[in-house]
C-alpha positions as CSV (number, residue, x, y, z in Angstrom):
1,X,-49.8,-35.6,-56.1
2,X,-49.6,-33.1,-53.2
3,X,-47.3,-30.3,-53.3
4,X,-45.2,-28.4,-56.1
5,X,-43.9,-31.4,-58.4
6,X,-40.3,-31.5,-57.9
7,X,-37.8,-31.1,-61.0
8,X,-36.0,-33.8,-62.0
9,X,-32.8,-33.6,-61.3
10,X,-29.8,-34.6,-63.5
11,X,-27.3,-36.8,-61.7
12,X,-25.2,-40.5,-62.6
13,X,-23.7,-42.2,-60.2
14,X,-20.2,-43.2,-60.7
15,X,-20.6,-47.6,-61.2
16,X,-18.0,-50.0,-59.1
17,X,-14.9,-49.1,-61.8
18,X,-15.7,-45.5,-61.8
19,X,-15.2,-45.2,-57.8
20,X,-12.2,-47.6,-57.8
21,X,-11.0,-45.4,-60.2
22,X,-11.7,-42.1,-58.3
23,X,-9.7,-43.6,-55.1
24,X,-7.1,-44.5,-57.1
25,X,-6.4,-40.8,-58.9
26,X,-7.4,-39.5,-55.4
27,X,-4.7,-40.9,-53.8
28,X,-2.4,-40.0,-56.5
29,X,-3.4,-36.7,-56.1
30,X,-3.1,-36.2,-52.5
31,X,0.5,-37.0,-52.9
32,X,1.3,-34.3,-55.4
33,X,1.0,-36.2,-58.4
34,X,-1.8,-34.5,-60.9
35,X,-3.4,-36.4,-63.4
36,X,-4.7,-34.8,-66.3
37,X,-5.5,-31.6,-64.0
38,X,-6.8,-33.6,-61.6
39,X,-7.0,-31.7,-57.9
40,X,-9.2,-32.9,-55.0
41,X,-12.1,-30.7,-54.2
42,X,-13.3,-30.5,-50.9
43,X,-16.3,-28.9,-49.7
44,X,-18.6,-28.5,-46.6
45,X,-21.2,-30.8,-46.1
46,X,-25.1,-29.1,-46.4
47,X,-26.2,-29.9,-43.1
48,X,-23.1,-31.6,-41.2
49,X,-20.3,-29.0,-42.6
50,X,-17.9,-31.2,-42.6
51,X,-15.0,-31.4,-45.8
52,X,-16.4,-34.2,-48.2
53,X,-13.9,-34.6,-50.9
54,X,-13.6,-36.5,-54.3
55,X,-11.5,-35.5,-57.1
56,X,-12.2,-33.2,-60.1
57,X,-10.9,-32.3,-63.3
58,X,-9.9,-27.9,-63.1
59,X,-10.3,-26.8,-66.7
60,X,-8.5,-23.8,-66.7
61,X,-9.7,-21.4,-69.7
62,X,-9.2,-17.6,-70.8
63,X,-7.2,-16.8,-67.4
64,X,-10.2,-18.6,-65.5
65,X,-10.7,-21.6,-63.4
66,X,-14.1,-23.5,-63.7
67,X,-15.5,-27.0,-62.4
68,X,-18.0,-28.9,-64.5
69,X,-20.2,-31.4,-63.2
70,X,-19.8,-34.2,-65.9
71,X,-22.2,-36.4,-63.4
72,X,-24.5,-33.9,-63.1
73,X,-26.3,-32.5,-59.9
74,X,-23.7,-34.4,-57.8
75,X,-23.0,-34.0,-53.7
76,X,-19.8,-31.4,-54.7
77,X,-22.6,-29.7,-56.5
78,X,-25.1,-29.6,-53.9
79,X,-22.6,-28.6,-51.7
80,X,-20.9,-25.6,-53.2
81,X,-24.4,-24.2,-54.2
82,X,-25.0,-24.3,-50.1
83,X,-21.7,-23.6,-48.8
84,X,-20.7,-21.2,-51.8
85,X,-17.0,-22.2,-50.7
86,X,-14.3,-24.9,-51.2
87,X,-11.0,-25.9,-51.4
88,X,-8.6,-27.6,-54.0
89,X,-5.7,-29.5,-53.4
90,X,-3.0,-31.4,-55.0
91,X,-0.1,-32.8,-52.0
92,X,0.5,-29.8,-49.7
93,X,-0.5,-27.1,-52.4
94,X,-4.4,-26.0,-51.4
95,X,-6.2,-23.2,-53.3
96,X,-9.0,-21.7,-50.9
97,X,-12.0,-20.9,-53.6
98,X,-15.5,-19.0,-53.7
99,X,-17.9,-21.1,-56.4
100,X,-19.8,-19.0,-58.6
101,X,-22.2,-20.7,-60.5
102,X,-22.3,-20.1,-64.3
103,X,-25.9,-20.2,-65.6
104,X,-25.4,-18.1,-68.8
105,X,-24.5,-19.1,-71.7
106,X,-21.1,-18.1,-70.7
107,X,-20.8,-21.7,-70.2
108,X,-21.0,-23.0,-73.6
109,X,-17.5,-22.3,-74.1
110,X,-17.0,-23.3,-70.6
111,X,-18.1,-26.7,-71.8
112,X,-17.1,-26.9,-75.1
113,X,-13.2,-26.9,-73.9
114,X,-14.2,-29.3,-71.0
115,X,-15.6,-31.9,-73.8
116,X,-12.3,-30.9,-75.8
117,X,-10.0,-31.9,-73.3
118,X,-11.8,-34.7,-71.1
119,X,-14.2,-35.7,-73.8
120,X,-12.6,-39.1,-74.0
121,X,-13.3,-39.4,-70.0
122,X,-16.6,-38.1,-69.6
123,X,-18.2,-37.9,-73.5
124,X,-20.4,-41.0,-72.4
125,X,-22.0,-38.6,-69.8
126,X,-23.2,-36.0,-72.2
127,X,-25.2,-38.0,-74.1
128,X,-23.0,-37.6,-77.4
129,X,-22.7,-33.9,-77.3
130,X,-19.0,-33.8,-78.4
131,X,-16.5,-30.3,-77.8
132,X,-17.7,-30.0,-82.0
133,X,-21.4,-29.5,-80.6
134,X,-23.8,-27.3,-82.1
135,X,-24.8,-23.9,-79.4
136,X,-28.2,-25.7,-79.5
137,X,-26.3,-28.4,-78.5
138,X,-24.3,-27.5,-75.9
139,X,-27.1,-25.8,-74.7
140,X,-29.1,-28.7,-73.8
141,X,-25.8,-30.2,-72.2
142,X,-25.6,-27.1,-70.2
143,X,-29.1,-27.7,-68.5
144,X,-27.9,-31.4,-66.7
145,X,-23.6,-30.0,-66.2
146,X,-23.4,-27.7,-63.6
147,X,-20.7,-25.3,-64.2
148,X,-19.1,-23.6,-61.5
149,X,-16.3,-20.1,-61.5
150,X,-13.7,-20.3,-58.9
151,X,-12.2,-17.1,-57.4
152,X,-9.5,-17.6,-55.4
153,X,-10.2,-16.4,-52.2
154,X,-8.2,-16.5,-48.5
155,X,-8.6,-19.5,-46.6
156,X,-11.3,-19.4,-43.5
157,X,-9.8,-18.2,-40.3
158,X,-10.8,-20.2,-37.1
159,X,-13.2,-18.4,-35.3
C-alpha cells in the first residue's frame, strides 16, 4: 500500500424508500409545512459551490441549534466542514448559519436528545445506541455522527 492509509469513513446511504422519502418531506418543507423539525439545509458544494440541499432534522437544545449527521460522514457534512456556512429553510423563512463542528464531548448530550426525539427515525443508524445510552456509549456513537453548532449569522452579500 503506498501512501498514508486513509481512515475509514462513516457514511450510509439513504436506500430507494429513504430518498423517496426525503423528496417527499422536502417538498413539504419548501412549502412551509415542517415535519417533525424538519428544515432544508442547503450548503455550497466543495469544489463547484453551488447550494446542494436535502432535508434535516434541527434539534434545538439548551437555547442552541445543532445538526446531527444520523448517516454519518454525508455530502452536507463534507460540505459544511469546507464551506463552514449554510442555510436553513422552511417556505420563505431562511436562517443564514456558520457550522461549528462539535468534537467534544459536548456532544453527548447533543446526541442523547437527538436519539430522544428522532430515535424512532434514525435508531437503526446508530447501531442500537438508544437516547438511554451509556457515556461510553454515546461516545462510540459520537465518533461515526457528525455534530454540527449553528450560529446564526447574516446572509452573504453579492459581491
Amino acid at each position: 500500500m503506498s501512501g498514508p492509509a486513509k481512515k475509514a469513513v462513516h457514511y450510509l446511504p439513504p436506500g430507494r424508500v429513504t430518498r423517496v422519502l426525503n423528496r417527499v418531506v422536502g417538498a413539504l418543507t419548501r412549502r412551509g409545512l415542517s415535519m417533525w423539525g424538519s428544515r432544508v439545509l442547503s450548503v455550497p458544494g466543495r469544489t463547484t459551490g453551488i447550494m446542494r440541499s436535502t432535508p434535516v432534522n434541527v434539534l434545538s437544545l439548551d437555547g442552541e441549534q445543532y445538526l446531527v449527521a444520523a448517516r454519518g460522514t454525508t455530502e452536507w457534512v463534507r460540505n459544511l466542514r469546507a464551506a463552514r456556512t449554510g442555510r436553513l429553510t422552511v417556505g420563505r423563512r431562511e436562517q443564514w448559519f456558520d457550522g461549528i463542528e462539535v468534537l467534544d464531548d459536548t456532544r453527548l448530550p447533543v446526541l442523547r436528545a437527538y436519539l430522544r426525539r428522532w430515535g424512532w427515525e434514525v435508531g437503526a443508524y446508530f447501531d442500537g445506541v438508544t437516547a438511554d445510552a451509556s457515556d461510553d456509549e454515546l461516545r462510540v456513537a459520537a465518533a461515526r455522527h457528525p455534530v454540527f453548532r449553528i450560529v446564526a449569522t447574516d446572509p452573504p452579500t453579492a459581491g
